[in-house]
VEXTOR-612338 format. One line per 5 residues: number of its first residue (from 1); their letters; for each residue z, y, x of N, C-alpha, C. Coordinates in steps of 0.001 Angstrom, whole numbers, plus 524288, in hexadecimal, padded with zeros to 5 digits. Atoms other than C-alpha are relative to their C-alpha. Layout:
BEGIN
NUM = A = Z:Y:X:Z:Y:X:Z:Y:X | ...
END
This chain:
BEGIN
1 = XXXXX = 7FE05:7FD96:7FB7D:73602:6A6C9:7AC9B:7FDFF:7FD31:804E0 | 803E1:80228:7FC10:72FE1:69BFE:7B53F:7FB92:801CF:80193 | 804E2:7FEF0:7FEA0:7237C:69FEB:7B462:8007A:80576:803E4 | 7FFDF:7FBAD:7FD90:727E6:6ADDE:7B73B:80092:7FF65:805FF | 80070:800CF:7FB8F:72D9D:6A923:7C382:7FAB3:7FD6D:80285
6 = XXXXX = 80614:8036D:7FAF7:720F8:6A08A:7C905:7FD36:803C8:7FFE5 | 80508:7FCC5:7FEC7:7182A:6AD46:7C470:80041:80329:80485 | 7FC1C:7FB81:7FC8C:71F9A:6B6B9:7CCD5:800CB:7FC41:805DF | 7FFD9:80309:7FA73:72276:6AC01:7D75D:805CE:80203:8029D | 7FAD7:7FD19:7FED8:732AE:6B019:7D638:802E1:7FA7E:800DD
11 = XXXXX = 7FDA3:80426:7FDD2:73A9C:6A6F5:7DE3B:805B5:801A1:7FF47 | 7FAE8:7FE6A:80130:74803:6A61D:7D8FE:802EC:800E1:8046C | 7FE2A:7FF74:7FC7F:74DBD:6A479:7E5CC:7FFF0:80563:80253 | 800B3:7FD3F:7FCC1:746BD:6AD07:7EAE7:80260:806EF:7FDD4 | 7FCAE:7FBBA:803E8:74CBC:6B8EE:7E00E:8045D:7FF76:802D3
16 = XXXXX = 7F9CE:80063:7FECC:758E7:6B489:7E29F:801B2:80119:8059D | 80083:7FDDD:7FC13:757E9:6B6D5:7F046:7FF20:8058E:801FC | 80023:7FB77:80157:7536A:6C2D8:7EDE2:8046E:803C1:7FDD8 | 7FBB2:7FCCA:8030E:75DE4:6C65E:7E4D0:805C9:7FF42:80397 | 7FABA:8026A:7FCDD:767B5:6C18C:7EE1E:7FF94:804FF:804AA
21 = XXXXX = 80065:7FC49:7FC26:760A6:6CAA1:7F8D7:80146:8060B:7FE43 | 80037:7FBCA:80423:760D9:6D66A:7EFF6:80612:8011C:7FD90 | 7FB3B:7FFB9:801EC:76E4C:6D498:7ECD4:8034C:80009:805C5 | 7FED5:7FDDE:7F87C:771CD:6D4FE:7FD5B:7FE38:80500:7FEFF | 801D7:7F9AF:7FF3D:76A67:6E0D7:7FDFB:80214:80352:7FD75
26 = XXXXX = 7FCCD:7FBBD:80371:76F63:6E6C4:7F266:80570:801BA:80155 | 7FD58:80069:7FD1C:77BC2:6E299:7F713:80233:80452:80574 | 7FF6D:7FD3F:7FAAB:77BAA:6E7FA:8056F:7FF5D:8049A:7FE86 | 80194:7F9F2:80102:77565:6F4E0:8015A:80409:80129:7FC33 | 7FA59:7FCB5:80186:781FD:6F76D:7F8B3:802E8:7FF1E:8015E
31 = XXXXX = 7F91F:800EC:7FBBE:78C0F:6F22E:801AE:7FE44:804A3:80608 | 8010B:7FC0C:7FB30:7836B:6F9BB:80CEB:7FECC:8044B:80058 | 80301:7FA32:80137:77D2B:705B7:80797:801A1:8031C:7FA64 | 7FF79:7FBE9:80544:77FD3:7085F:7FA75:80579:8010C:7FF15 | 7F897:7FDE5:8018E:78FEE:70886:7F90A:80002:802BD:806E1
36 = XXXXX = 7FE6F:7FB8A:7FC13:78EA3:70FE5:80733:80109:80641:7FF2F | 80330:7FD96:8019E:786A5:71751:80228:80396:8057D:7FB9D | 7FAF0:7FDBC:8057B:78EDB:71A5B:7F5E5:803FB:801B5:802F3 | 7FA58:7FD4F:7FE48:79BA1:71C60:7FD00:7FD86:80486:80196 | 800B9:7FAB1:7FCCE:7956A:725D4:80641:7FE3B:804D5:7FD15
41 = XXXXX = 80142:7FCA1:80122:79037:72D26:7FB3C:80429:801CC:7FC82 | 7FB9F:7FDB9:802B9:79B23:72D4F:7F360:80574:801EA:8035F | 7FB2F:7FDD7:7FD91:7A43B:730DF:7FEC4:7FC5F:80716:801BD | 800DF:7F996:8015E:79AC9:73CF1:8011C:7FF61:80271:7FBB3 | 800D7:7FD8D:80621:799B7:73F9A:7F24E:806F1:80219:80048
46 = XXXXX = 7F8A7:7FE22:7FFC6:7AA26:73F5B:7F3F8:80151:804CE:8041D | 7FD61:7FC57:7FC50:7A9D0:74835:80032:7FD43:80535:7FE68 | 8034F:7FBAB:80204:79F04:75290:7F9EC:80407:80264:7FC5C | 7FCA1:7FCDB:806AD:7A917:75322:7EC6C:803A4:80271:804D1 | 7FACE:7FF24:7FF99:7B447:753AF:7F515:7FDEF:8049B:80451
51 = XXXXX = 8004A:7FBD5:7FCCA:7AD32:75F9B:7FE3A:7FF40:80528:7FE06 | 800CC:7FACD:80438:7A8A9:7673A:7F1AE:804ED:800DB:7FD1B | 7FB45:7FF73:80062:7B787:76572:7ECE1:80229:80318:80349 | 7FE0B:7FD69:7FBBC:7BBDE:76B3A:7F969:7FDD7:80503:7FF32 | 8040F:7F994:800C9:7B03F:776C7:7F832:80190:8031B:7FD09
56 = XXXXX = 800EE:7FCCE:8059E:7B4C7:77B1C:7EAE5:80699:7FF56:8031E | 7FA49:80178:7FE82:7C331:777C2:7F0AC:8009E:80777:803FB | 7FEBB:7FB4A:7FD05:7C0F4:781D0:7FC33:7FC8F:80459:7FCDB | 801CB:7FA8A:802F1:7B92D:78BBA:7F27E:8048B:80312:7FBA9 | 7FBFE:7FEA3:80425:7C38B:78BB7:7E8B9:804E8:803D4:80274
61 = XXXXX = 7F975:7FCF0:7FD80:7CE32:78ED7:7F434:7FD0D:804BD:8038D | 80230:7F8D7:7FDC3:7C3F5:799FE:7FA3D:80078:801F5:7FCDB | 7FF2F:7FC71:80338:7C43B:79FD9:7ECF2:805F9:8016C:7FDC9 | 7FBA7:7FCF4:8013D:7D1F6:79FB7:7ED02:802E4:80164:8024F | 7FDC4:7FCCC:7FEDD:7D578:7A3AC:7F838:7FCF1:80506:80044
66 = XXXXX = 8018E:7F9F8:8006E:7CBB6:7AF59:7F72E:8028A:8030D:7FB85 | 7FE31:7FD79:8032C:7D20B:7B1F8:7EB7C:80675:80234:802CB | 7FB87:7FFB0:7FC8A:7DFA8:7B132:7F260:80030:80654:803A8 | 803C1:7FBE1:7FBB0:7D912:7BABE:7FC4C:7FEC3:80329:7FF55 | 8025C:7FBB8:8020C:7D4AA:7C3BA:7F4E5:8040C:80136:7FBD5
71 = XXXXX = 7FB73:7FDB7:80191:7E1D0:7C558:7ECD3:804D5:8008C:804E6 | 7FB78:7FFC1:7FC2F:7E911:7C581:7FA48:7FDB2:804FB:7FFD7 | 80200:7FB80:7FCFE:7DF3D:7CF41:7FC7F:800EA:8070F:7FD19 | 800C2:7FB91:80544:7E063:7D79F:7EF44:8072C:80223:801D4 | 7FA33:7FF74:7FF66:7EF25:7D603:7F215:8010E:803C5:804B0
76 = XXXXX = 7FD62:7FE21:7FCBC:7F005:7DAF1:7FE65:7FDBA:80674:8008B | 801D8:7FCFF:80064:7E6F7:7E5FD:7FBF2:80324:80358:7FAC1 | 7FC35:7FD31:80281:7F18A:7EA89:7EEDF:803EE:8018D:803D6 | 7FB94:7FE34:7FC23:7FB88:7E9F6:7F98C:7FF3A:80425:80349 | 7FFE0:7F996:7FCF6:7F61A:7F4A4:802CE:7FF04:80232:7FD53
81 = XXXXX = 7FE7D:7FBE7:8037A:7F35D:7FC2E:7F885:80415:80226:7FDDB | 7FA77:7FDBC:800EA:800A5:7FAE1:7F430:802B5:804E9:8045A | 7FD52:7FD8E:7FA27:804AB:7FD64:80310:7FB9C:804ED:80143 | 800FB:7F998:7FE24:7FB1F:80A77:80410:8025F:8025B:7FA6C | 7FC85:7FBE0:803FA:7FFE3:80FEB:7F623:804EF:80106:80191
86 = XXXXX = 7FA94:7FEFA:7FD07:80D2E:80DC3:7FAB8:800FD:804DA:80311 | 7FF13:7FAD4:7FA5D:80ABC:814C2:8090C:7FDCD:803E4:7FCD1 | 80145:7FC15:8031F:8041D:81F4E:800F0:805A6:80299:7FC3C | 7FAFB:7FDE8:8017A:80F55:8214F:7F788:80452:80036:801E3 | 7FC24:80025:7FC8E:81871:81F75:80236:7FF94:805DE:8013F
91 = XXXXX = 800AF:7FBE4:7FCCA:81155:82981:80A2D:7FEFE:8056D:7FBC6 | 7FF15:7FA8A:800FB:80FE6:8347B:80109:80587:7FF42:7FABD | 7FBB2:7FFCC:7FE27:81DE2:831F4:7FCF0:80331:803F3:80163 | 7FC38:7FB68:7FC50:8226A:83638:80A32:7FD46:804BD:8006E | 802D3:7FAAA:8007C:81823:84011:8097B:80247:80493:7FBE9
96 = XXXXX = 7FBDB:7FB67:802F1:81EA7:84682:7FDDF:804CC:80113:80157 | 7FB54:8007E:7FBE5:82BB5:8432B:80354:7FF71:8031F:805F2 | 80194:7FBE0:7FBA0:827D1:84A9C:80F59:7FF2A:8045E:7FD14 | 7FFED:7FB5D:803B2:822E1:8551B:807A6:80247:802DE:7FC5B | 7FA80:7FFBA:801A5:82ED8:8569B:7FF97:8049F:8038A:80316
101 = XXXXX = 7FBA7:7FCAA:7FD73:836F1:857A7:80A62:7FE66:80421:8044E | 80205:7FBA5:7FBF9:82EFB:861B4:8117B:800DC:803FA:7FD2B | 7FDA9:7FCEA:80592:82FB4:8695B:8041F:805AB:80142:80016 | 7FC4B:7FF05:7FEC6:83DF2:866DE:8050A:80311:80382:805BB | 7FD6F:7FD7F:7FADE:8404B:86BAA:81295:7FCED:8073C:801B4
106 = XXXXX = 8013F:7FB8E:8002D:8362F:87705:81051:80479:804A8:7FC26 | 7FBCE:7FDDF:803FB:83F1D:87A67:80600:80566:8019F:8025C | 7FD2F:7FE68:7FE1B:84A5E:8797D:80C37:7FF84:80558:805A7 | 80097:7FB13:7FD4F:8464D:88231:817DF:80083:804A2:7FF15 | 80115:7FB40:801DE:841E1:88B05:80FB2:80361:80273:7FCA1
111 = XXXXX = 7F99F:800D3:80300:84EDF:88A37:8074A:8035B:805C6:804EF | 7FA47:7FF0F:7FCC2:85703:88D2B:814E5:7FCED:80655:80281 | 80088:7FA36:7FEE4:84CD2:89816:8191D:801B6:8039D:7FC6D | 7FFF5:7FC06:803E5:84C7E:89F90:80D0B:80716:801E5:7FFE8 | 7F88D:7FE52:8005E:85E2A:89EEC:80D51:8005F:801E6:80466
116 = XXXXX = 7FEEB:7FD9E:7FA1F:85CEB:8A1E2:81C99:7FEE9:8069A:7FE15 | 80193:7F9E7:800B4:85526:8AEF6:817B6:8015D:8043C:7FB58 | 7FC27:7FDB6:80215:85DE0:8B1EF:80DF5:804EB:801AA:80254 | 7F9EA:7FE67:7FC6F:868E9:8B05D:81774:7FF3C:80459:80280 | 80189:7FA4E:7FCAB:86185:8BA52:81F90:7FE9A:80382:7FE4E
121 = XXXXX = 80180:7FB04:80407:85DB5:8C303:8165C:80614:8020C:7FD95 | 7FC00:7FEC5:8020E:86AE5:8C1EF:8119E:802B9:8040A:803C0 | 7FD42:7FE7A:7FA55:870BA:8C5E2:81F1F:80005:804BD:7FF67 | 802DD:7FA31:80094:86867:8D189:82080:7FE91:8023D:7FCDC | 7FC4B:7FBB4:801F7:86BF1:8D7A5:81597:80386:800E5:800F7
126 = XXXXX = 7FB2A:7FE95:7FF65:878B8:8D6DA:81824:80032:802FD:80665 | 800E1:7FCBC:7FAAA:87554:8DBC2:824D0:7FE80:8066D:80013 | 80176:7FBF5:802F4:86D8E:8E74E:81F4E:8032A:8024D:7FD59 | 7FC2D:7FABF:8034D:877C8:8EC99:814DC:803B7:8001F:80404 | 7FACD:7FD06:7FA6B:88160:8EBD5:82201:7FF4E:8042D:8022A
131 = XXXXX = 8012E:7FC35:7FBC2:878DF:8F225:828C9:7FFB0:80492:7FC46 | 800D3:7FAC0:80265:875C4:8FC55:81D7B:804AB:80336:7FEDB | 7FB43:7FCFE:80217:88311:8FE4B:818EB:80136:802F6:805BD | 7FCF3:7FE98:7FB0C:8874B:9003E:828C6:7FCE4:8054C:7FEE0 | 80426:7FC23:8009D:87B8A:90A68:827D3:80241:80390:7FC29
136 = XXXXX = 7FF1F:7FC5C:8030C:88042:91063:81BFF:804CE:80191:800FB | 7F9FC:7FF83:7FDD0:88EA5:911E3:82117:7FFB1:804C4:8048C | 8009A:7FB34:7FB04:88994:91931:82DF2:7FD60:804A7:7FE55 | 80336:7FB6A:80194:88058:9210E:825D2:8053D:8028A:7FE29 | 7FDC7:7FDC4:80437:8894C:92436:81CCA:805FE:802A9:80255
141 = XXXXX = 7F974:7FC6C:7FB34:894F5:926F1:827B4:7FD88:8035E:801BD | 800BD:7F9FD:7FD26:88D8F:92F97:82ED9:7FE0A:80491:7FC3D | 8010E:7FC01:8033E:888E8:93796:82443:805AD:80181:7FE17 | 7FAC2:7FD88:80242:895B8:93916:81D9F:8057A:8014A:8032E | 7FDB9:80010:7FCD4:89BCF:93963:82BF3:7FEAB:807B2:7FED3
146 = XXXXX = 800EE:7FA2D:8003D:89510:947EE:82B0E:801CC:80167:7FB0D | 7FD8F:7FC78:803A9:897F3:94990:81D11:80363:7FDDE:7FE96 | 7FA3F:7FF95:8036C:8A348:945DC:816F1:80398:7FCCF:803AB | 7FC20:80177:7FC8D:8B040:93EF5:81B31:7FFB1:7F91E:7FE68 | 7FFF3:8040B:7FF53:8B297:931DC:81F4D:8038E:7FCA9:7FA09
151 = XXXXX = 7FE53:80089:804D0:8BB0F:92E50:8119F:7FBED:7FF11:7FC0E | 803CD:8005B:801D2:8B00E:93122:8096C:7FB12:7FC53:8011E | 804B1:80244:7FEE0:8A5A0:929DF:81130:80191:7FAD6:80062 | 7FF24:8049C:80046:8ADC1:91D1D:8116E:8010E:7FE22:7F9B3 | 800AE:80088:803BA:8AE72:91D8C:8030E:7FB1E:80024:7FD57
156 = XXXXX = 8064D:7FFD1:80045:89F9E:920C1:8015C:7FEC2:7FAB8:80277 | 8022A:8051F:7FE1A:89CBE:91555:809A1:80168:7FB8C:7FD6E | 7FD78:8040D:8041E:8A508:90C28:80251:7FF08:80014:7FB30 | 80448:7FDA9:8041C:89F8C:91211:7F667:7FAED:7FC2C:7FCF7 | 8053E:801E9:80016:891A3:90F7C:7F910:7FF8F:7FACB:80113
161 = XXXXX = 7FEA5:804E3:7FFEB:8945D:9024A:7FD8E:80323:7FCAA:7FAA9 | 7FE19:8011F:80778:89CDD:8FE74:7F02E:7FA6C:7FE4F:7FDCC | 80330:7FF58:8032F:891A5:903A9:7E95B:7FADA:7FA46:800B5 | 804CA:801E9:7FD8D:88662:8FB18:7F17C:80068:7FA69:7FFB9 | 7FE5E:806C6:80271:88DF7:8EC97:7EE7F:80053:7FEB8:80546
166 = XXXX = 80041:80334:7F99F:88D1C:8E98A:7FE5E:80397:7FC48:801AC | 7FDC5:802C6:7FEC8:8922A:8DE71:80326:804F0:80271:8034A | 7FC8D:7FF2E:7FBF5:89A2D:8E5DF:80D2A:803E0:80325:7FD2F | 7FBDF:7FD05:80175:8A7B0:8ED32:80CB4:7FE42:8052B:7FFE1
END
């Protein structure tokens, strides 16, 4: 190993000096650069996880409130449908209900005309056999005023009347 050193011309000191310098440097450059170094990359390696955590954080809560959103939306879209079927079966309903009682009140009208024109029809007959019987009374007086006697022609009249069912005496 002597020799090695004299061929080479390696000065122990002078190694060791070396290794002493080399061990500063090494030193400094991981107290000054390399654990900086490190933190700073492992505090942005920590703030990258913790921004793609957040990313998938706010994707997760867009997909649920679109979902949210889109069953408020489904929801509120059954509801007016409810609320136009409703007004629909509401409205024709009163539409039949109206139509009902127009039916009803045509009816009735037509009820109170049709008894009004019985009443008047009724009348005038009875108006008519008054007037016919009065008619047949004067006919029938003055003819039998010329022929025969008053005895006879109030028994003929009463008679023919009997016979005829007339309301009157």
């Amino acid at each position: 190993m002597d020799e090695l050193i004299k061929t080479f011309h390696i000065d122990w000191r002078l190694l060791v000096a070396q290794l002493v310098n080399f061990g500063i440097v090494l030193f400094v450059l991981w107290k000054f650069a390399v654990k900086p170094l490190s933190r700073m990359m492992n505090n942005r390696t920590k703030e990258i996880e913790k921004s793609l955590e957040d990313a998938k954080k706010i994707e997760e809560d867009l997909v649920k409130s679109q979902k949210q959103r889109e069953g408020k939306l489904t929801e509120a879209r059954k509801e007016a449908q409810a609320i136009i079927q409703k007004a629909q079966t509401e409205g024709n309903k009163q539409g039949e209900e109206m139509v009902d009682r127009a039916k009803a009140e045509v009816t009735t009208i037509i009820a109170g005309a049709k008894e009004q024109i019985a009443q008047e029809k009724s009348k005038m007959m009875k108006e008519v056999k008054s007037e016919v019987v009065n008619l047949t009374m004067e006919t029938t007086k003055k003819v039998l005023d010329k022929v025969v006697s008053k005895d006879i022609d109030e028994k003929f009249i009463k008679g023919s009347l009997k016979d005829k069912d007339l309301p009157f005496d």
